[in-house]
C-alpha positions in Angstrom: 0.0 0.0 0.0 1.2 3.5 -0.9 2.3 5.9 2.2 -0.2 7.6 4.4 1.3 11.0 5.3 -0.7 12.5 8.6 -0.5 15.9 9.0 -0.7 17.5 12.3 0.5 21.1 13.7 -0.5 23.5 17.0 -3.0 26.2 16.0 -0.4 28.9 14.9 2.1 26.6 13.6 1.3 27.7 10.2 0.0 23.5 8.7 -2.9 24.8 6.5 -0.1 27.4 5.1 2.5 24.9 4.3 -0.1 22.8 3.3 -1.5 25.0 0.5 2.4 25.9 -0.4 2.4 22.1 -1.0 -0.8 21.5 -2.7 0.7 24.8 -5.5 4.2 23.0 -6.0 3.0 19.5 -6.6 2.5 17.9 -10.2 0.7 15.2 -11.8 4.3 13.3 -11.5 4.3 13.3 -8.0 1.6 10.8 -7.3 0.6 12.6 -4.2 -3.1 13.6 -3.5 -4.6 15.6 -0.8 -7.3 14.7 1.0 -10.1 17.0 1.9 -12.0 17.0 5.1 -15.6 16.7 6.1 -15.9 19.8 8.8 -19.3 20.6 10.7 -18.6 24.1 10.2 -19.6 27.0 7.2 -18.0 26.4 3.9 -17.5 30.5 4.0 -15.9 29.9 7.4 -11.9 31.0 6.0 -8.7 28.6 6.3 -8.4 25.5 4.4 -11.1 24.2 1.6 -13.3 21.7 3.2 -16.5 20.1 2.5 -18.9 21.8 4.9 -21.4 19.4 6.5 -24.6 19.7 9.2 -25.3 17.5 12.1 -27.5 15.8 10.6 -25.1 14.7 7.8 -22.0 14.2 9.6 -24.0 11.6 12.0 -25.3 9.7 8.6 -22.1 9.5 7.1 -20.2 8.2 10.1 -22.5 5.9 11.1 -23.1 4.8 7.2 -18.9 3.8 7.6 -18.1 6.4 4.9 -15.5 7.9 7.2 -11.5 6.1 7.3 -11.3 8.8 10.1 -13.4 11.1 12.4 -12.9 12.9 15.6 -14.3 16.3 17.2 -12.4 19.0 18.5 -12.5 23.2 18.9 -16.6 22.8 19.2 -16.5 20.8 15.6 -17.0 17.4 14.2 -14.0 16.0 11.6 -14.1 13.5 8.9 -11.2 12.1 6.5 -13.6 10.0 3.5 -13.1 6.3 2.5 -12.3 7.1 -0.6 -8.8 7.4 0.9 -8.2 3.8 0.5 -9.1 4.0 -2.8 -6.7 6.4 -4.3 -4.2 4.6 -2.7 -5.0 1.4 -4.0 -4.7 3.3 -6.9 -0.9 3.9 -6.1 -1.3 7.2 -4.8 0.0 8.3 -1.5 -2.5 10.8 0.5 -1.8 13.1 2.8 -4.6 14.1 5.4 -4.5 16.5 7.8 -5.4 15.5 11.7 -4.6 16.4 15.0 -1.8 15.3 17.4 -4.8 13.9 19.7 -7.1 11.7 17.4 -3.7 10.3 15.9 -2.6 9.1 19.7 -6.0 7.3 19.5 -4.9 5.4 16.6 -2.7 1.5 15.1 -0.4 3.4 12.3 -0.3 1.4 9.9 3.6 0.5 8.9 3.2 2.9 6.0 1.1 6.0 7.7 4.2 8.7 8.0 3.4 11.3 10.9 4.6 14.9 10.3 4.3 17.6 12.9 4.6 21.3 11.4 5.7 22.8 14.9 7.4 26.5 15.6 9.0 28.0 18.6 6.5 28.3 21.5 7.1 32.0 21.6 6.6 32.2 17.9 2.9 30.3 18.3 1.7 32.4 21.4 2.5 35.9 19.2 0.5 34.2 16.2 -2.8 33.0 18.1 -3.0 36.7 19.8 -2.5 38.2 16.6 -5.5 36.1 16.0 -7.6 37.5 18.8 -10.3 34.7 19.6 -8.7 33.6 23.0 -6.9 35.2 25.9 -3.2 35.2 27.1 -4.3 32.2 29.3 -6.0 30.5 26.9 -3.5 30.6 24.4 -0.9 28.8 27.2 -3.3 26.6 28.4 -3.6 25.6 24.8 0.1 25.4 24.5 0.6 23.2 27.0 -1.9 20.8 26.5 -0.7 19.4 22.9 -0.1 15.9 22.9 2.9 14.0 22.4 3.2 12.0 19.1 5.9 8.6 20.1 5.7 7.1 16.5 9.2 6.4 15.6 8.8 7.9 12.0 7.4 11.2 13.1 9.0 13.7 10.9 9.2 17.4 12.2 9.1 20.4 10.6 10.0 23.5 12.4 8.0 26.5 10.7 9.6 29.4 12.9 11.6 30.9 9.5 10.6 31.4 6.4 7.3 29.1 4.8 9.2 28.5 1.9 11.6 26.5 3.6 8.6 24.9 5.5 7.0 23.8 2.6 10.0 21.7 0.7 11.2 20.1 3.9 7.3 18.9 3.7 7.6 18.0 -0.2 10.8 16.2 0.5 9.7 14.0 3.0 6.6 13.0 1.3 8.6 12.5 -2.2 11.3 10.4 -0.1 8.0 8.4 1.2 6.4 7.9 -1.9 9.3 6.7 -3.9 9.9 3.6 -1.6 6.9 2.6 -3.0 6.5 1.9 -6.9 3.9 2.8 -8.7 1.5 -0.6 -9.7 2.1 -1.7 -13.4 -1.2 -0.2 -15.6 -3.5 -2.5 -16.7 -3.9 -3.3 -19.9 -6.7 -1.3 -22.0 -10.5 -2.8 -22.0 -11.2 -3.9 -25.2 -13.4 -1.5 -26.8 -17.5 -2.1 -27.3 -18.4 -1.9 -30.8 -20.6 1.2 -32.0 -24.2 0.2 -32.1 -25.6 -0.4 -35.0 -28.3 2.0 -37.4 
């Protein structure tokens, strides 16, 4: 099976910004796919391009088994499709973006590759207050109550400097991951149906 890259980053470490610098520098070549997430939250809302869903529908699709991955978290429900195992059946490897504490609820699989998008504690207090939803003691409680991610392939990718930087470090580990596994051999064309007759 083709690498699963999880993504995960601190609010202010800058993941949906590397992310998109990622999503604009990848090709057709790269075999690399993002996957887009189910939120319970306005499609309008800002940040990253997800597929907005209601109650209602979240509930019916998790419960239907149409989610690989779900979890709640900030006030909001979050869902990563089936149609992940798909595309990498396909030979693609996807990269989904989580959180540090559903992925400590998780089996990696051998090929799931954990990357953390981090930056320097001072550097993510300044960004969540330029923010201005929370409070100097909400922004350290929030700080300080990131989980720890133990997988021994956890890659780590300090986004203090400049994004650019950020963003190939990403690249390059998900290209290193993807070309330890082959693409599968194409299958050979269906033969074609014969135009109808008249």
């Amino acid at each position: 099976m083709t690498p699963l890259v999880y993504l995960m980053g601190a609010s202010g470490a800058g993941k949906d910004s590397v992310l998109r610098g990622a999503r604009d520098a990848l090709t057709g070549d790269d075999r690399i796919v993002m996957a887009h997430r189910y939120i319970t939250r306005p499609a309008d809302a800002g940040g990253e391009n997800h597929v907005s869903l209601t109650l209602g529908e979240f509930a019916l699709r998790r419960d239907a088994g149409l989610f690989a991955y779900h979890w709640a978290a900030h006030g909001h429900h979050y869902g990563i499709g089936i149609e992940i195992e798909t595309w990498r059946r396909a030979g693609l490897t996807v990269i989904v973006s989580g959180s540090r504490a559903h992925f400590a609820t998780l089996d990696p699989e051998d090929d799931t590759l954990p990357v953390i998008i981090s930056a320097r504690p001072e550097i993510l207090a300044r960004r969540l207050a330029e923010r201005g939803r929370e409070s100097a003691e909400e922004i350290m409680e929030r700080l300080r109550r990131e989980p720890a991610v133990t997988h021994p392939a956890t890659v780590i990718i300090d986004n203090s400097g400049p994004l650019a930087a950020s963003v190939q470090a990403f690249l390059a580990a998900v290209r290193s991951a993807t070309a330890r596994h082959p693409a599968p051999r194409a299958e050979a064309p269906g033969r074609a149906l014969p135009a109808p007759a008249g």
